[in-house]
Biotite code that builds the C-alpha atoms (Angstrom):
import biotite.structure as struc

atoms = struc.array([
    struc.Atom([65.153, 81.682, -79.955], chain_id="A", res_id=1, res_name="UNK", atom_name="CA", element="C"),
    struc.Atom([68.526, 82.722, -79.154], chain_id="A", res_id=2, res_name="UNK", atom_name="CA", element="C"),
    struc.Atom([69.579, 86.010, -78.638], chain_id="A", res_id=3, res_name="UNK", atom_name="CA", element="C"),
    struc.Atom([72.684, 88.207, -76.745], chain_id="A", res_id=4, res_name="UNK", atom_name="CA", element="C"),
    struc.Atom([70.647, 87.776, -73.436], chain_id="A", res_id=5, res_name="UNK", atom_name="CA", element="C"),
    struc.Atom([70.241, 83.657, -73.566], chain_id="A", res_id=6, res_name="UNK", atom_name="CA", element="C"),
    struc.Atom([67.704, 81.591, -74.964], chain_id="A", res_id=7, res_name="UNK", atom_name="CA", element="C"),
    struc.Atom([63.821, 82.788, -74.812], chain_id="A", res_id=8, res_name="UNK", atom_name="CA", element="C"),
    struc.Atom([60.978, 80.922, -75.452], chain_id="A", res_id=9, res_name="UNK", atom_name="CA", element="C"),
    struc.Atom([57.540, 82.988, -77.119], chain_id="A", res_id=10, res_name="UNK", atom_name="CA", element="C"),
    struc.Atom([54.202, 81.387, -75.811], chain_id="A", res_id=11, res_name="UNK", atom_name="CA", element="C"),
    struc.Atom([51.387, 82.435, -77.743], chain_id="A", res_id=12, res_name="UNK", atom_name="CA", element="C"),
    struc.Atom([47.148, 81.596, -77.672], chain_id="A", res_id=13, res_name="UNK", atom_name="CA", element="C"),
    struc.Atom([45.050, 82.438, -80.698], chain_id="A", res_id=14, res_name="UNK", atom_name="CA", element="C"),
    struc.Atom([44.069, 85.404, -78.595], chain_id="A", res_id=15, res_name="UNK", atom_name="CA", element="C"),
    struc.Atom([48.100, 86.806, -78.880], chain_id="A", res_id=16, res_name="UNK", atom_name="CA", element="C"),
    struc.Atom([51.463, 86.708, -76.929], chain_id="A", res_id=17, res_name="UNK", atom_name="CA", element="C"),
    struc.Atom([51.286, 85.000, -73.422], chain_id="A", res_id=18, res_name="UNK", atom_name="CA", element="C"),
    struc.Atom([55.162, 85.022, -71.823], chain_id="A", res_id=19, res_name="UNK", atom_name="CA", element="C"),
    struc.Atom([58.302, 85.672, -73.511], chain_id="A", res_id=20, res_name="UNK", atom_name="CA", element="C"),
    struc.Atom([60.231, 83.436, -71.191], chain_id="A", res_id=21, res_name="UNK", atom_name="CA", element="C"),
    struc.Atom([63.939, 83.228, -70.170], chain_id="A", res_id=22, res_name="UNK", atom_name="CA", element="C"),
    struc.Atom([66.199, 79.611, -70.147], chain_id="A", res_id=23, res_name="UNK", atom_name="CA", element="C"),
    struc.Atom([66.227, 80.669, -66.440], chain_id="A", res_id=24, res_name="UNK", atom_name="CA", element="C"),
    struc.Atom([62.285, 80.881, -65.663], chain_id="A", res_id=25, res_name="UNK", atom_name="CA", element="C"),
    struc.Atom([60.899, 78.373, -63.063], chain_id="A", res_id=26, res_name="UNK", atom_name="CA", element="C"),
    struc.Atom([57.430, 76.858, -63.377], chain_id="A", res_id=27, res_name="UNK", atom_name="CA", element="C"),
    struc.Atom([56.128, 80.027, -61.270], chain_id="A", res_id=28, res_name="UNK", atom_name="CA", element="C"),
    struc.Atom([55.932, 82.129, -64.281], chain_id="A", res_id=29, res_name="UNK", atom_name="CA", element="C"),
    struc.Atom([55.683, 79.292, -67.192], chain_id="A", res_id=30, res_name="UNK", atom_name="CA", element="C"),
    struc.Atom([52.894, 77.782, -65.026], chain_id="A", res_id=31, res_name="UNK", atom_name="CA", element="C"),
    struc.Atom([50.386, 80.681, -65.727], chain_id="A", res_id=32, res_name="UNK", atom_name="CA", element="C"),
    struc.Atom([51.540, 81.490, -69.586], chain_id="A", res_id=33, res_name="UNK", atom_name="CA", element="C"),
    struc.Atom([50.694, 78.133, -70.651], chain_id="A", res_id=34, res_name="UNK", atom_name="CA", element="C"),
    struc.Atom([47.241, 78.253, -70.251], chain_id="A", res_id=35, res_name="UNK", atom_name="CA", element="C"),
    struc.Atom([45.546, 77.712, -73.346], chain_id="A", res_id=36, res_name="UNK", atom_name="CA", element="C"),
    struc.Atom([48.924, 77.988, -75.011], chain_id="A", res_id=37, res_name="UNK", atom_name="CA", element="C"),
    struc.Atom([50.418, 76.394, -78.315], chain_id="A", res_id=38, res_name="UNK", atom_name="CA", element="C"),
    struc.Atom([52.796, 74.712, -78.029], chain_id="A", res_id=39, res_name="UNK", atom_name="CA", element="C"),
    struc.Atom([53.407, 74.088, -81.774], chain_id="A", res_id=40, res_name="UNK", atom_name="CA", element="C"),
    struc.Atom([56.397, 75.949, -84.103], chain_id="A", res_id=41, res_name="UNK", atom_name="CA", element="C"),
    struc.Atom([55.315, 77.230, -86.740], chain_id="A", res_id=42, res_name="UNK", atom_name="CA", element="C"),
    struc.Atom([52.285, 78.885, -85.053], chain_id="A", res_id=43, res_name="UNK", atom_name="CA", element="C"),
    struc.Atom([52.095, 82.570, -86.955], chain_id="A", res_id=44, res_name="UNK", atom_name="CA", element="C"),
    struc.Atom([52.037, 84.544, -83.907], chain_id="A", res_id=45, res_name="UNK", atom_name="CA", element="C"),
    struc.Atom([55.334, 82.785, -82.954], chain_id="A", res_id=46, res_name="UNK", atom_name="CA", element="C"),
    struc.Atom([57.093, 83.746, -86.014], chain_id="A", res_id=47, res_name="UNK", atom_name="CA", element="C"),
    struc.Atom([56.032, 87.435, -85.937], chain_id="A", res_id=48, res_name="UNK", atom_name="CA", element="C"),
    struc.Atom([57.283, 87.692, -82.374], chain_id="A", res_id=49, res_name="UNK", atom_name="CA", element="C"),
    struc.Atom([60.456, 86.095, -83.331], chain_id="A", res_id=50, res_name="UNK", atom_name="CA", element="C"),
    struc.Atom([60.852, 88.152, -85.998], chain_id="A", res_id=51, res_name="UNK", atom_name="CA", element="C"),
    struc.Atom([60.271, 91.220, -84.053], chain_id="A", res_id=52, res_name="UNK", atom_name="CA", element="C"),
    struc.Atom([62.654, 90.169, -81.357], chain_id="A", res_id=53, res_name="UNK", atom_name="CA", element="C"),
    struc.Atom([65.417, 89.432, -84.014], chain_id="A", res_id=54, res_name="UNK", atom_name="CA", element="C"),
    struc.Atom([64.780, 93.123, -85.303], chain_id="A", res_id=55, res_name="UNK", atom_name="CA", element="C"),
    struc.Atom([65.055, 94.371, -81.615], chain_id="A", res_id=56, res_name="UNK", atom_name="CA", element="C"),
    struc.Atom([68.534, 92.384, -80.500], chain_id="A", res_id=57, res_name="UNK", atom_name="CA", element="C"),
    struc.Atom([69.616, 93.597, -84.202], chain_id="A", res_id=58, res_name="UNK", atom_name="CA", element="C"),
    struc.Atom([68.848, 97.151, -83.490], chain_id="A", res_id=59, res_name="UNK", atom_name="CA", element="C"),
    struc.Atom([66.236, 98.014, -86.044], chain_id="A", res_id=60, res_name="UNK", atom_name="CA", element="C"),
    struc.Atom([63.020, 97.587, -84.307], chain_id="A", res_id=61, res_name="UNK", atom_name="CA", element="C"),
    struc.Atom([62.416, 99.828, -81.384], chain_id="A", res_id=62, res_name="UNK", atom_name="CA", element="C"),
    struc.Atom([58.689, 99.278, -80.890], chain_id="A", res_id=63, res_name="UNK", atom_name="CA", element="C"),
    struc.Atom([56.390, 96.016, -81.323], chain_id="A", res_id=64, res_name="UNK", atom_name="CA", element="C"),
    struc.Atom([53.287, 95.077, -83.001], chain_id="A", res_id=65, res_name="UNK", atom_name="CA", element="C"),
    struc.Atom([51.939, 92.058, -81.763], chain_id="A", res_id=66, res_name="UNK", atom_name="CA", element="C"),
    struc.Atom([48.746, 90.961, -80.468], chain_id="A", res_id=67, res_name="UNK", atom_name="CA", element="C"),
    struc.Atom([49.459, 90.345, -76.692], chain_id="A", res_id=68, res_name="UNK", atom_name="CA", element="C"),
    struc.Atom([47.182, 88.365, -74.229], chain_id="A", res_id=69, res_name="UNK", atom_name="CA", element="C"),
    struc.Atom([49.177, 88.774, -70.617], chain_id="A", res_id=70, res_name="UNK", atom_name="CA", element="C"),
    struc.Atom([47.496, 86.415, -67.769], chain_id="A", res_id=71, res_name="UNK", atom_name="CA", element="C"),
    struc.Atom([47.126, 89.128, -64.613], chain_id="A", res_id=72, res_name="UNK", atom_name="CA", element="C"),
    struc.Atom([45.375, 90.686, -61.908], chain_id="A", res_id=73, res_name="UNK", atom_name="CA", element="C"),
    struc.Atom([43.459, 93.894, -63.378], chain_id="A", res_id=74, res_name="UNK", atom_name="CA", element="C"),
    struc.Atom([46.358, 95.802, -61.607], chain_id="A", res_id=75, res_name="UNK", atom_name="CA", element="C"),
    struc.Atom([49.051, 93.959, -62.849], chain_id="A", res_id=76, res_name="UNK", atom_name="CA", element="C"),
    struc.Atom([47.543, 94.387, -66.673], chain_id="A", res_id=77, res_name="UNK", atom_name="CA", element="C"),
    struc.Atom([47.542, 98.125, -65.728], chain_id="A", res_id=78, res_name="UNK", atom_name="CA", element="C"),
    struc.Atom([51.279, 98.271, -64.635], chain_id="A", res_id=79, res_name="UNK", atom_name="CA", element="C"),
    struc.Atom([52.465, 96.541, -68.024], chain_id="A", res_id=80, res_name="UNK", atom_name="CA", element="C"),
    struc.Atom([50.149, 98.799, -69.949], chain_id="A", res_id=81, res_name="UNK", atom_name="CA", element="C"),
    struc.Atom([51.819, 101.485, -68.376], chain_id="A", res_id=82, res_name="UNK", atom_name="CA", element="C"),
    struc.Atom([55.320, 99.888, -69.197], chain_id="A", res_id=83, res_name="UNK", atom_name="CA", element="C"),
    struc.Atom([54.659, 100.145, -72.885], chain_id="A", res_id=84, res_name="UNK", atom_name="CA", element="C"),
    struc.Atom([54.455, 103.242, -72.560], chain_id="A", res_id=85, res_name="UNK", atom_name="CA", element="C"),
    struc.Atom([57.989, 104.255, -71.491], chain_id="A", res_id=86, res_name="UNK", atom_name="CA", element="C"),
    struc.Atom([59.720, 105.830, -74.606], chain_id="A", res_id=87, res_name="UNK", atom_name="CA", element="C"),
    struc.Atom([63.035, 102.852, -76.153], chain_id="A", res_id=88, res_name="UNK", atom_name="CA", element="C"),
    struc.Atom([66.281, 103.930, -74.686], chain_id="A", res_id=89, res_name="UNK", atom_name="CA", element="C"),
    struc.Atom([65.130, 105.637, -71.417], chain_id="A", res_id=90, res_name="UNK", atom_name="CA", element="C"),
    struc.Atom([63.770, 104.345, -67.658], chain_id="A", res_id=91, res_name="UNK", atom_name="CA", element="C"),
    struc.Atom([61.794, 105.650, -65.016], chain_id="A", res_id=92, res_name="UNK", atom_name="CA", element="C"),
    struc.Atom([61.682, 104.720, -61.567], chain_id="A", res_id=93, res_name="UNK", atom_name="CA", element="C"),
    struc.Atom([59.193, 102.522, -59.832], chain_id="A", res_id=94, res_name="UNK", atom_name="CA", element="C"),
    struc.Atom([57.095, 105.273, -58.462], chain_id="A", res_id=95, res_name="UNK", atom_name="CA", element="C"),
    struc.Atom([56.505, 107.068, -61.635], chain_id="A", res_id=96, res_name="UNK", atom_name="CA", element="C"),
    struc.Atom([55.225, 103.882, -63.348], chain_id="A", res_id=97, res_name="UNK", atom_name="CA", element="C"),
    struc.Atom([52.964, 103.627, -59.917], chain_id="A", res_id=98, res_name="UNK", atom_name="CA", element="C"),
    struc.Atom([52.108, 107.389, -60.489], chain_id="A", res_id=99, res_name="UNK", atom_name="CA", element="C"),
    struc.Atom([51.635, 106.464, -64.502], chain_id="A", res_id=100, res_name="UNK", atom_name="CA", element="C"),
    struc.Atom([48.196, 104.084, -63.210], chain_id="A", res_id=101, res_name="UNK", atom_name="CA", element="C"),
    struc.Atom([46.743, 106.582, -60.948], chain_id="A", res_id=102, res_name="UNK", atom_name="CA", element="C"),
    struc.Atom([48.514, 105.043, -57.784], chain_id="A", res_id=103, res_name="UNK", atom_name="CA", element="C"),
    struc.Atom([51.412, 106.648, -56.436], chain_id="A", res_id=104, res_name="UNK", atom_name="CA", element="C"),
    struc.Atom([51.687, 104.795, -53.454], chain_id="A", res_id=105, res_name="UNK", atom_name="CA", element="C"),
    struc.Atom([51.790, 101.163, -54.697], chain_id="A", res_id=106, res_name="UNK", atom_name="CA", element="C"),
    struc.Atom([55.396, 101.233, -55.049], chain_id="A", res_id=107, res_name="UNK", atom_name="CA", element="C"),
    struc.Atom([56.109, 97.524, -53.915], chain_id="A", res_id=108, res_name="UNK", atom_name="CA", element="C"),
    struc.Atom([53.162, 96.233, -56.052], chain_id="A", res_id=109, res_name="UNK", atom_name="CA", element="C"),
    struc.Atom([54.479, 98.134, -58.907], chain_id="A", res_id=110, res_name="UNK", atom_name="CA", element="C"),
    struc.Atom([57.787, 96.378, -58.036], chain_id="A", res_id=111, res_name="UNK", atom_name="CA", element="C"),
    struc.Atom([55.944, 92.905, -57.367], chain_id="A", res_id=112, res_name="UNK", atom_name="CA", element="C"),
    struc.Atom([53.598, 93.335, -60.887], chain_id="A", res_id=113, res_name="UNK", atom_name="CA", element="C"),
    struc.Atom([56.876, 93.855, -62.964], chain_id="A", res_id=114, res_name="UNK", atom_name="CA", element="C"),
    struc.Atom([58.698, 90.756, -61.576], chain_id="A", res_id=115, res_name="UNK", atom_name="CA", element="C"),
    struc.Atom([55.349, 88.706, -63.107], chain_id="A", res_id=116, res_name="UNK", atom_name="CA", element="C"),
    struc.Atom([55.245, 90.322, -66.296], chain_id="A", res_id=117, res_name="UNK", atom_name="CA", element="C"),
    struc.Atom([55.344, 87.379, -68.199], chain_id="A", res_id=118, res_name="UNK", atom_name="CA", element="C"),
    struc.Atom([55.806, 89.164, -71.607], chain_id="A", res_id=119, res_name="UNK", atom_name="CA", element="C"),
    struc.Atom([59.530, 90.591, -71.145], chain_id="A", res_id=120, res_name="UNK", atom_name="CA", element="C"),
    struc.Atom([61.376, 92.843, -73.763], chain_id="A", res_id=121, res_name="UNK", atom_name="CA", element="C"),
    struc.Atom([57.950, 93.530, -75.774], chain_id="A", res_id=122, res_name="UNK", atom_name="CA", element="C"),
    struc.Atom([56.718, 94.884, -71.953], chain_id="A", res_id=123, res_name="UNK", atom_name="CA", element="C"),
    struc.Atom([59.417, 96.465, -71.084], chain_id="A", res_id=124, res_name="UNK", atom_name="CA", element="C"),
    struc.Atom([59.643, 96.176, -67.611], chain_id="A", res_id=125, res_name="UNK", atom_name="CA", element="C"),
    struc.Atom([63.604, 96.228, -67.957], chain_id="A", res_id=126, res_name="UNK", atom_name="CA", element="C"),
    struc.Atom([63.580, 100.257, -68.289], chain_id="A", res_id=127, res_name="UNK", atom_name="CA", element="C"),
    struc.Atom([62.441, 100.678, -64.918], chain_id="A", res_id=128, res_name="UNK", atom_name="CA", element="C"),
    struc.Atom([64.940, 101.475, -61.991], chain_id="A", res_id=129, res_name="UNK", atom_name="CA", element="C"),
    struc.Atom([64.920, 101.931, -58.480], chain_id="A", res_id=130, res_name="UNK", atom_name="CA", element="C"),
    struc.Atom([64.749, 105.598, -57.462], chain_id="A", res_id=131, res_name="UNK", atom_name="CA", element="C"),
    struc.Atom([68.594, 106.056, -57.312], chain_id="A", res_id=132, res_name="UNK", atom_name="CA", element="C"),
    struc.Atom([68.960, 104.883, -60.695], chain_id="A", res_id=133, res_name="UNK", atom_name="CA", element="C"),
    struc.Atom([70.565, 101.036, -59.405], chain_id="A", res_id=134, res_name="UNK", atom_name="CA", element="C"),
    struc.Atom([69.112, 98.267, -61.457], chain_id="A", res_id=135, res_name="UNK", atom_name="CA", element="C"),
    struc.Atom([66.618, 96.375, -59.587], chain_id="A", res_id=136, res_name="UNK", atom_name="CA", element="C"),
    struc.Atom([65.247, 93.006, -60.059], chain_id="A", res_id=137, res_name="UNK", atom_name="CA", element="C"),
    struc.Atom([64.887, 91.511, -63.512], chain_id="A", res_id=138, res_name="UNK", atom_name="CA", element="C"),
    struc.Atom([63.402, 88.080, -64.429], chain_id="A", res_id=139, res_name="UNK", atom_name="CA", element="C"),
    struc.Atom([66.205, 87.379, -67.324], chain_id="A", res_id=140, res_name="UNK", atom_name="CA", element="C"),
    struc.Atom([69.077, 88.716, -64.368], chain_id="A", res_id=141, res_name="UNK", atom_name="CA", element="C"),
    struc.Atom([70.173, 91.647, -63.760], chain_id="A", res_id=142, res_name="UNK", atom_name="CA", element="C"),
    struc.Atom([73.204, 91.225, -66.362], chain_id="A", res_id=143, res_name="UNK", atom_name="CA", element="C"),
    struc.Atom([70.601, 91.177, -68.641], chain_id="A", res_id=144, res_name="UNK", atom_name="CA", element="C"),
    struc.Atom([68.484, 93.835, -67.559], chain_id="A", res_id=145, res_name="UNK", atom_name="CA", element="C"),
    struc.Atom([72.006, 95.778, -68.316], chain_id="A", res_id=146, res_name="UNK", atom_name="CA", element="C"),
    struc.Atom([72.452, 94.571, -71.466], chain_id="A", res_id=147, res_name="UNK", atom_name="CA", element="C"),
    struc.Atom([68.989, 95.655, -72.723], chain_id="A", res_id=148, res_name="UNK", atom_name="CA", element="C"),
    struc.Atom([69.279, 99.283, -71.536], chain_id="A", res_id=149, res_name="UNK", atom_name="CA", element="C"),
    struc.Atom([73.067, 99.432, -72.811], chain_id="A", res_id=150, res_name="UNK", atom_name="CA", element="C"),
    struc.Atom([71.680, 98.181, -76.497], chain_id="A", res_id=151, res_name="UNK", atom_name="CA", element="C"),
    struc.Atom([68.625, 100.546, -76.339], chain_id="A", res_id=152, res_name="UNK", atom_name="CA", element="C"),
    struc.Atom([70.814, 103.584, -75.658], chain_id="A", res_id=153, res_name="UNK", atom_name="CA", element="C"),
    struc.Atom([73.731, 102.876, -77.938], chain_id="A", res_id=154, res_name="UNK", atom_name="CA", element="C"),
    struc.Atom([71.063, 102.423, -80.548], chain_id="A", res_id=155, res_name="UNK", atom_name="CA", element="C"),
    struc.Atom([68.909, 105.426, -79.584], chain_id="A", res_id=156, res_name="UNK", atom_name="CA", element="C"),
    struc.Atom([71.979, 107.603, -79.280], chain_id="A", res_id=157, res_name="UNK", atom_name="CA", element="C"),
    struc.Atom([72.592, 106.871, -83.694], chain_id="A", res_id=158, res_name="UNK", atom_name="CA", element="C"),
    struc.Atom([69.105, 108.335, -84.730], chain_id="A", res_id=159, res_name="UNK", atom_name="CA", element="C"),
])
């Protein structure tokens, strides 16, 4: 689909969402999502998540309801279950999502988990920043990673 941020790509099983993946992705993280993937349009899991994303980059969605099914180590599952549940329109820093999952020390792996979470946007790993506040990796760039934050406070600050 197209969107503000570039073209992304939704890779679902029957089981849910796999990777929401950027034009800019390398095999490293496509490699992993399309296990047991479809790779059919058309496929109703696709649609919803498109759907949902269009109501996100349009600015009436701020949460999503879709089935996911993330390939990861049990502590990478555990850092994007924590990044679900940072509230649209704000961040945190790496060592409060470490501190979210019992681990307060794991900075780094928090950092490394969120650069494989293959199911951007929808786990928003984009509203965590380094301890300073500076914007920090981001799969999709950091431009984009700026762009996302920017549209989910402008939109937060209406309601």
């Amino acid at each position: 689909m197209t969107t503000p941020i570039g073209t992304l790509t939704v890779v679902v099983a029957d089981t849910g969402v796999r990777a929401i993946l950027w034009d800019v992705d390398g095999e490293d993280r496509r490699v992993p999502a399309a296990r047991g993937a479809k790779e059919r349009s058309g496929h109703p899991l696709i649609e919803r998540a498109v759907a949902q994303l269009a109501g996100y980059f349009a600015g009436v969605r701020r949460t999503f309801d879709l089935m996911l099914d993330p390939v990861g180590t049990e502590f990478q599952v555990a850092a994007w279950d924590a990044l679900r549940r940072i509230p649209y329109g704000t961040t945190i820093n790496y060592a409060e999502q470490a501190a979210m999952i019992g681990h307060p020390k794991a900075v780094r792996a928090i950092g490394s988990a969120n650069g494989a979470n293959p199911i951007g946007i929808v786990v928003p790993c984009h509203r965590v920043v380094g301890k300073d506040g500076s914007l920090a990796g981001f799969a999709g760039g950091l431009a984009a990673k700026q762009w996302l934050l920017e549209h989910e406070r402008a939109i937060a600050a209406r309601s």
